[in-house]
MIZA-40184 format. One line per 10 residues: number of its first residue (from 1); for each residue x, y, z of C-alpha. Coordinates in Angstrom, 2 decimals. Layout:
N
NUM> X/Y/Z | ...
REM end
This chain:
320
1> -53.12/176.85/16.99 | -55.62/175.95/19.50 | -58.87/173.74/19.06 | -61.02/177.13/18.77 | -59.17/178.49/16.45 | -58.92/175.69/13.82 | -62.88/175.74/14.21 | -62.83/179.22/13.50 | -60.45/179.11/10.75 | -62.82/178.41/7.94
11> -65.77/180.60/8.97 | -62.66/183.53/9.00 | -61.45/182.52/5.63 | -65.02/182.81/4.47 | -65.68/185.75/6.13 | -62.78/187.76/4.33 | -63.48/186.10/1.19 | -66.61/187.62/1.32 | -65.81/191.19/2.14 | -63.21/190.76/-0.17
21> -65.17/190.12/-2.96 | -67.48/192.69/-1.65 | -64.93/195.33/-2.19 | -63.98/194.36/-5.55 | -67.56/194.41/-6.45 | -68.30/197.56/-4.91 | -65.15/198.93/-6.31 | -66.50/197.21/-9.88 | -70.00/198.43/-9.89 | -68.62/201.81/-8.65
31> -66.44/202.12/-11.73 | -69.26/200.81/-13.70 | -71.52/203.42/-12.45 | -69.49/206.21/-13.66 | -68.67/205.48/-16.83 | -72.43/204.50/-17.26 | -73.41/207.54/-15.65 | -71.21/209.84/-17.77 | -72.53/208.02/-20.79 | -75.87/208.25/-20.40
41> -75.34/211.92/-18.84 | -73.69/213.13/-22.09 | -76.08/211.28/-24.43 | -78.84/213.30/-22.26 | -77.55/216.13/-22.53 | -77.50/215.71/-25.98 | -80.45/214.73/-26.61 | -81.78/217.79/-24.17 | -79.46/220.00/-26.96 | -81.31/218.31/-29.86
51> -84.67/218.52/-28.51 | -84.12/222.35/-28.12 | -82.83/222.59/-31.52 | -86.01/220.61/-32.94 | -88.60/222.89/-30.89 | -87.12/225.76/-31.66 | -86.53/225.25/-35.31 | -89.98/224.14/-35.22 | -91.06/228.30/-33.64 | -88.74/229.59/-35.94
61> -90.29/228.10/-39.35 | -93.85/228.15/-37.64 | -92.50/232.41/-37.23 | -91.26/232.36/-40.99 | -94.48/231.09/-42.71 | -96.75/233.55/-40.09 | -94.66/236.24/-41.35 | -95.43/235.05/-45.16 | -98.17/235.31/-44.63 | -98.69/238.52/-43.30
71> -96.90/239.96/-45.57 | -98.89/237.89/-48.15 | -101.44/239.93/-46.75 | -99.94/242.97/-47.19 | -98.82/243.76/-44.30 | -96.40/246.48/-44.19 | -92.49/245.61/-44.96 | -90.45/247.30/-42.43 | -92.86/245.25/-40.05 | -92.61/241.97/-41.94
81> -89.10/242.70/-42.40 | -88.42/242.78/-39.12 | -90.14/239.60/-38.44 | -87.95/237.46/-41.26 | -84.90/239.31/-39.43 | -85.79/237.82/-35.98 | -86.16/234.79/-37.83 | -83.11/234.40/-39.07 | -81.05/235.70/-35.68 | -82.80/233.02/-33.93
91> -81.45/230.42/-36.52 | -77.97/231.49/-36.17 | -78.21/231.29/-32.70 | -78.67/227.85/-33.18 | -75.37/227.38/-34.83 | -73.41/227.86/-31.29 | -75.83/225.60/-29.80 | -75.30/222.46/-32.27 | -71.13/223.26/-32.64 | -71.03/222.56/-28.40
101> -71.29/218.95/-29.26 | -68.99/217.19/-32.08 | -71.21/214.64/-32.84 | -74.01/216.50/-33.89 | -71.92/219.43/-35.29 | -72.58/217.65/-38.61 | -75.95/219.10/-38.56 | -74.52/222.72/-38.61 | -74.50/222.52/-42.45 | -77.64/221.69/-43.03
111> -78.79/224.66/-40.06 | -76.70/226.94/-42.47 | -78.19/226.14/-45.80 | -81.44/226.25/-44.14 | -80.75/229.86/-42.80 | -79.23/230.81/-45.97 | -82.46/229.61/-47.76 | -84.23/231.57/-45.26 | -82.19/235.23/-45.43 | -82.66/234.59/-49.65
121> -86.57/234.34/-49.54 | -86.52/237.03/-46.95 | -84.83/239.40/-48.66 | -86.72/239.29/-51.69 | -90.19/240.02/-49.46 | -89.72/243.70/-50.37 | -89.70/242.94/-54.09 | -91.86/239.90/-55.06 | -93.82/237.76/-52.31 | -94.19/235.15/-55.20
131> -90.58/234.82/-55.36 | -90.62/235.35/-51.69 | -92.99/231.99/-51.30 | -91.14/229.81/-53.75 | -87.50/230.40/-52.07 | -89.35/229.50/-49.12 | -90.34/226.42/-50.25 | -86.95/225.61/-51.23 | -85.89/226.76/-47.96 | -88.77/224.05/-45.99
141> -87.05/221.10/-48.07 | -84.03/222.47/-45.82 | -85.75/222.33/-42.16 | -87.61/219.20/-43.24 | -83.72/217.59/-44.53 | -82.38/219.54/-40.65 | -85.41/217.96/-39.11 | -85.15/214.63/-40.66 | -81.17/215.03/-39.07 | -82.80/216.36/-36.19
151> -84.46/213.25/-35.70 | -82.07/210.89/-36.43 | -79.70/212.64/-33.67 | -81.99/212.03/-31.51 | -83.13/208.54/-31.85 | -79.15/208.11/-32.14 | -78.98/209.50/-28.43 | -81.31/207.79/-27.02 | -80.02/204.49/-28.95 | -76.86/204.91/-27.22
161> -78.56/205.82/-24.08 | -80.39/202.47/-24.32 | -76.88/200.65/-25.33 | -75.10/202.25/-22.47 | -78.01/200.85/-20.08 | -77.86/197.54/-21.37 | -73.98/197.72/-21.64 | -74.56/198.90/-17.18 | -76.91/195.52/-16.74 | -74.62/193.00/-18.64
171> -72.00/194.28/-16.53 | -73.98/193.92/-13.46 | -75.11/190.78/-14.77 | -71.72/189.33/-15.29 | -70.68/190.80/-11.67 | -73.15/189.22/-10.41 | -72.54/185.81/-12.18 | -68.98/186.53/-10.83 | -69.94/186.84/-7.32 | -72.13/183.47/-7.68
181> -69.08/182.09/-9.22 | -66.91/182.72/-6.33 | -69.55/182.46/-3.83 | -69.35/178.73/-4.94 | -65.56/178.17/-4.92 | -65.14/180.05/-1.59 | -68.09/177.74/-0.01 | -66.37/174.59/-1.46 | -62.97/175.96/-0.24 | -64.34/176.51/3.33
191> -66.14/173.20/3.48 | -63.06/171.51/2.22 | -60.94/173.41/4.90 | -63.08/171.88/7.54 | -63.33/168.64/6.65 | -59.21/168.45/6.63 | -59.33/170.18/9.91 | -61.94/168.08/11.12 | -60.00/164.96/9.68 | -57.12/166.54/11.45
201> -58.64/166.80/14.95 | -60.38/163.24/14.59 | -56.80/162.04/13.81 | -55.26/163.17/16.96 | -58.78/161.90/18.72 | -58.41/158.67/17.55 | -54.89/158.40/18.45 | -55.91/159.56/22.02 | -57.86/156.56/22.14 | -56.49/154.01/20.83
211> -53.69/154.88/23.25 | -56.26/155.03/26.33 | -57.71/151.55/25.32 | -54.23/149.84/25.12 | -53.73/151.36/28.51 | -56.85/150.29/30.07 | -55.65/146.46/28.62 | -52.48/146.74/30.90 | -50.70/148.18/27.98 | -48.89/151.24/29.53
221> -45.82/151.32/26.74 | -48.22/153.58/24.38 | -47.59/156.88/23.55 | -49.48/159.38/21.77 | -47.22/161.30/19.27 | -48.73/165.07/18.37 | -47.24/167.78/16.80 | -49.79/170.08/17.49 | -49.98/172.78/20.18 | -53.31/172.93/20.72
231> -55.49/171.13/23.51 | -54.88/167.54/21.99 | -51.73/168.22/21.69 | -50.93/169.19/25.34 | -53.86/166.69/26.38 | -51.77/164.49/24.64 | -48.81/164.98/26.36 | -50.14/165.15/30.07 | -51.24/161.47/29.03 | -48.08/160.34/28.00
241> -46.70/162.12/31.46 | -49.26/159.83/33.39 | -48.34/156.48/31.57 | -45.26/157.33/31.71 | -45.45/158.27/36.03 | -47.78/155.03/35.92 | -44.65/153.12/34.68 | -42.29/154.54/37.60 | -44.63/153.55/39.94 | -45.16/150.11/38.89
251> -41.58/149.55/38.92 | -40.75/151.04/42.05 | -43.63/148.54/43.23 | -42.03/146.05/41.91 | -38.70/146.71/43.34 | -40.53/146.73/46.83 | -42.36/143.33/45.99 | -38.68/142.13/45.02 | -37.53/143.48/48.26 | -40.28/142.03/50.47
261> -39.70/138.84/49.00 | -36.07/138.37/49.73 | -37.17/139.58/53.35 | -39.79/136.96/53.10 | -37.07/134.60/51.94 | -33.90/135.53/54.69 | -37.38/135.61/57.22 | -38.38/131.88/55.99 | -34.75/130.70/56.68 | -34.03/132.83/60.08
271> -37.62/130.57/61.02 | -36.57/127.30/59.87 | -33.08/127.63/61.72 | -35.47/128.94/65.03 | -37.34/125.81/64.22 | -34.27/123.64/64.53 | -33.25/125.11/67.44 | -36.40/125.12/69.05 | -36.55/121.22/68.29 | -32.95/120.64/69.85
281> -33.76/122.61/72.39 | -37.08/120.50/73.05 | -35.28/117.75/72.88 | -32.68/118.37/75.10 | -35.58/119.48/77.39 | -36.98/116.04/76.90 | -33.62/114.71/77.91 | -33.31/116.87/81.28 | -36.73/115.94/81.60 | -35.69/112.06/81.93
291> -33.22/112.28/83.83 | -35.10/114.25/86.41 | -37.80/111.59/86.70 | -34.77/108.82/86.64 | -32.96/110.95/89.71 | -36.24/111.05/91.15 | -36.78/107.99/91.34 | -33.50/106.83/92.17 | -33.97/109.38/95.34 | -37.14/108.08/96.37
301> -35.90/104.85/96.01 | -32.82/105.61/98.36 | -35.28/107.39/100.75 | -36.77/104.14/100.93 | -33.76/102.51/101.42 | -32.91/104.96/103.94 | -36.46/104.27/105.85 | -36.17/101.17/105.68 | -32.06/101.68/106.97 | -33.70/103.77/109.82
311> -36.42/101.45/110.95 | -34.02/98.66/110.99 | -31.67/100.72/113.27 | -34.84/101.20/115.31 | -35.71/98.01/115.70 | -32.20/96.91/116.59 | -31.95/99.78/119.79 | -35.38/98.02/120.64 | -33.73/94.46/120.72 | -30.53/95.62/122.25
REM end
């Protein structure tokens, strides 16, 4: 692995711890979002079913006592008759409505004796309104007992509306704490990842020199050992390849030196014997030398004699 990519190594591990964690918490909060979704959708929904129950039990009894009271009036029957019949259709078409939903079906019995209440008084407008009014009164403590349910449906809903929102944040909350969490460890794990690697590198550095310094002191029997193939590692070995070329050279140097001086050596003696010869030879030059003076002499000597031979002989033919 080369220089580059041991620097690299811990921003990369970072970098897919991070989108790693980024997909589990997208995946997370997804998830999360569905099932809060669904929850508060249904508890809407609900609450849209009980709302529409509530206003329209509200029109209906607000339509019942009206109709009382027309016919309280004395309005005629068939028309008031009609009325309380409308009445109590629209009541139980509510029954459908509230039986969608299981958890509010409960409130179908009280919607029934409410109704029931409701067709009693109404068929007794014909005959007695007194009768008629009283029933009705029973029939109120009904819709104020289904409103009262009603109610309590509905603040249910939205309770677990509420719950299911604050169930959402703590999960978001704890994702989030999650995410910090790991944030953390994968920071700690990426700055303790590159202070080995750096430790690592500095290592081989420092080997590196203290090999370079030993070699600069005349030292060239160092050698770097690295079992890394990265740029140290193959810097590392071209310097071991040039101490070790450096230590060819200086012995084939010093076989040469070794050489020249036994050729210094066999040239020291061939001089000395020259010397003695050149001394013998001087002095049998010195010799020759002598006698050639001494034979000189001797000749002049006899060239004297032989003058002196020859002027005697002259001087005798001048006597004779």
């Amino acid at each position: 692995m080369s220089i580059g990519l041991k620097l690299l190594f811990s921003p990369a591990l970072m970098l897919l711890f991070m989108v790693a964690m980024g997909s589990v918490t997208y995946i997370t909060l997804d998830r999360q979002r569905d099932v809060a979704l669904a929850s508060i959708q249904t508890n809407l929904q609900r609450y849209e079913r009980l709302a529409g129950v509530e206003i329209e039990l509200g029109k209906v009894h607000a339509h019942l006592y009206r109709t009382l009271n027309l016919a309280n009036a004395g309005v005629d029957d068939k028309l008031t008759g009609s009325a309380f019949d409308a009445g109590v259709q629209k009541l139980n078409a509510l029954q459908p409505v509230i039986e969608q939903d299981p958890v509010i079906s409960e409130l179908s019995v009280s919607l029934q004796a409410y109704a029931n209440g409701v067709k009693d008084a109404t068929a007794m407008a014909s005959i007695d309104i007194t009768t008629t009014t009283m029933m009705m009164e029973d029939a109120a403590q009904h819709y104020d007992a289904l409103l009262a349910n009603v109610s309590k449906q509905l603040a249910a809903a939205l309770e677990q509306s509420n719950q299911a929102l604050a169930a959402a944040g703590k999960q978001i909350d704890s994702v989030i704490l999650d995410n910090g969490l790991l944030t953390l460890f994968a920071i700690t794990l990426s700055v303790l990842v590159s202070l080995w690697m750096g430790r690592v590198i500095r290592g081989d550095i420092g080997q590196i020199a203290k090999a370079v310094s030993r070699a600069a002191e005349g030292d060239l029997t160092a050698v770097i050992v690295s079992k890394t193939r990265d740029e140290i590692g193959c810097m590392a070995d071209q310097f071991n390849g040039f101490l070790e070329n450096q230590r060819q050279l200086i012995g084939n140097i010093d076989q040469s030196a070794a050489q020249v001086a036994t050729a210094a050596q066999q040239l020291a003696r061939v001089t000395t014997d020259n010397s003695v010869i050149v001394s013998e030879q001087q002095s049998a030059t010195e010799q020759v030398a002598t006698a050639i003076c001494q034979l000189a002499a001797t000749v002049q000597e006899v060239a004297k004699n032989a003058a002196k031979a020859a002027n005697a002989a002259t001087d005798a033919d001048s006597n004779a």
